[in-house]
C-alpha positions in Angstrom: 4.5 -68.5 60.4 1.4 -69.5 58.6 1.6 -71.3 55.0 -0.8 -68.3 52.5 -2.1 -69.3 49.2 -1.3 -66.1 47.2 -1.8 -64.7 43.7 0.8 -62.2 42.1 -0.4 -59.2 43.0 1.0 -56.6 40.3 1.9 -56.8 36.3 5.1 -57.1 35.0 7.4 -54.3 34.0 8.3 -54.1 30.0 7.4 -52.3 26.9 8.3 -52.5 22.9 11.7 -51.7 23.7 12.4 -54.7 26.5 15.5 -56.9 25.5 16.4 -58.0 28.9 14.2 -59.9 30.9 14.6 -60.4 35.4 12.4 -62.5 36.5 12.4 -62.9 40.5 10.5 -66.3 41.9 7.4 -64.0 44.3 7.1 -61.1 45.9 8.4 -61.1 49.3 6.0 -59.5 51.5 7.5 -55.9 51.6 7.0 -56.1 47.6 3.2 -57.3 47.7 2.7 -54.0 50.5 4.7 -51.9 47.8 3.6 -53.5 45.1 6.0 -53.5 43.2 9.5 -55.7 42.7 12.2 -55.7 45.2 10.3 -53.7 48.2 12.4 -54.9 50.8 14.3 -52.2 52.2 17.8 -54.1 51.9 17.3 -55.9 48.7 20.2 -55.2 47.1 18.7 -55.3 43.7 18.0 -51.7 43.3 21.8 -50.9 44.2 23.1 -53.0 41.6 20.9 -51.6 38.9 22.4 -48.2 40.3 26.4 -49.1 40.2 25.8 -51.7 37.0 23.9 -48.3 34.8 26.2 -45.6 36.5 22.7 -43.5 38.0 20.7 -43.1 40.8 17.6 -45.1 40.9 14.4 -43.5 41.9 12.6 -44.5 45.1 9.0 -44.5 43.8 7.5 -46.9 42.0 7.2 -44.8 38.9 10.2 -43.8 38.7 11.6 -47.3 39.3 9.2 -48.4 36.2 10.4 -45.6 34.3 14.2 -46.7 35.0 13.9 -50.1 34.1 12.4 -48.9 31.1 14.8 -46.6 29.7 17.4 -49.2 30.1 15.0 -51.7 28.2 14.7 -54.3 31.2 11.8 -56.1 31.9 11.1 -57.4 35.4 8.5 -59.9 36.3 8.7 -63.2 38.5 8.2 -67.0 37.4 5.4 -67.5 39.7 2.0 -66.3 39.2 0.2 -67.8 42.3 1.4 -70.2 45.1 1.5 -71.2 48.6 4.1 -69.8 50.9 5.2 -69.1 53.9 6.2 -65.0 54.5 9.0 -64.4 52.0 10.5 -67.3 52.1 11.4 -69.4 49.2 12.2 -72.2 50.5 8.8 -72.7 51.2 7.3 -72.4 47.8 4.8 -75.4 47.1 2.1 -75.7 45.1 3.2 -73.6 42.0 1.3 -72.0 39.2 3.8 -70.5 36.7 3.3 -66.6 35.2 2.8 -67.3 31.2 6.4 -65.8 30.3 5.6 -66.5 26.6 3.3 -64.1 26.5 5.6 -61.7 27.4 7.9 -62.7 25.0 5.9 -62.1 22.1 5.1 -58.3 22.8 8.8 -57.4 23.4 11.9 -58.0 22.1 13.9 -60.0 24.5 17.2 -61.0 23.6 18.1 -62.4 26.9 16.3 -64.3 30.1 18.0 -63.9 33.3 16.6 -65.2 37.0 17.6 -63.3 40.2 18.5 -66.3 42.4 17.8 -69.9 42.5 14.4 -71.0 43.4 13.6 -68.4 40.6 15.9 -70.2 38.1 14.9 -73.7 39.0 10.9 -72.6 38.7 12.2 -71.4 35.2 14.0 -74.2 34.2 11.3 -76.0 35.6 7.5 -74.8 34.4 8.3 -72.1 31.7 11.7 -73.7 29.7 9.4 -76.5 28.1 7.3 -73.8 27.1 9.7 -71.1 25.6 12.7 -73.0 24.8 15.0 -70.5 25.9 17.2 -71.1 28.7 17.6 -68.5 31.6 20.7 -67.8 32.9 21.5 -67.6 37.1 22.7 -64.9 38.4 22.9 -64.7 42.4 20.1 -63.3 44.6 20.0 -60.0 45.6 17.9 -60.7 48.7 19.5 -60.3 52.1 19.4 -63.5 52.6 22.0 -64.4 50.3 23.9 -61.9 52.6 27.4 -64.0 52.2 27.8 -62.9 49.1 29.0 -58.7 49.2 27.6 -56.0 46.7 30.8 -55.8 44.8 30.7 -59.9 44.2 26.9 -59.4 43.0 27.8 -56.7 41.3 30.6 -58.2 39.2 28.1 -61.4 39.1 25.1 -59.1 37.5 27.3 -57.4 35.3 26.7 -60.0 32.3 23.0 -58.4 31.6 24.8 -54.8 30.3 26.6 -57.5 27.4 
């Protein structure tokens, strides 16, 4: 597969009311057709919001927004443009970081979590120095972290309802 140089194709997710912030690492390629976060059809993130907030999460994009919203997450990703191969993270070079600070002073977020670990090391990495707030890991919910079941992510996630 061929190496892109891609841009982050859609805003973040958050309002005045935002006091927990997701931050993936890119869009896999199902979210950048979508766009919008975690468009793969067996990303598992969706189903944890679902069992974690005791509801059924909508399947469009609006309703998805909306969601998130009324649970006061925010959902964005740590990289704003880079060079990749497909979806894969492993492949990641070249990286410009998303400006999280901005973010963080138009909502109130209380707490920074990162939805795997490419995601948490770009934080730790590019947007720590610039925030000086830690992010905590919590495991992906992309199939390919597929050894780890939905009830073991779902226990995992269950520190962002604290």
């Amino acid at each position: 597969m061929e190496r892109s140089s891609l841009t982050h194709p859609f805003p973040p997710v958050y309002d005045g009311n935002s006091t927990i912030l997701i931050l993936g690492s890119f869009p896999s390629v199902a979210s950048r057709e979508v766009m919008f976060y975690y468009g793969h059809r067996r990303n598992r993130f969706w189903r944890i919001m679902e069992r974690l907030y005791g509801c059924e999460v909508p399947d469009d994009t609006e309703g998805r927004r909306a969601f998130l919203l009324a649970h006061g997450i925010a959902l964005w990703d740590c990289i704003a443009s880079c060079t990749i191969e497909g979806s894969s993270d492993s492949s990641i070079r070249d990286v410009v970081p998303n400006k999280i600070s901005e973010l963080l002073s138009k909502a109130p977020i209380k707490n920074i979590y990162c939805n795997g670990k490419t995601s948490h090391a770009c934080y730790e990495r590019y947007i720590y120095p610039q925030t000086g707030i830690h992010a905590i890991a919590l495991p992906s919910t992309s199939p390919a972290n597929a050894a780890m079941g939905l009830d073991a992510l779902e226990e995992s996630w269950r520190i962002i309802l604290l």
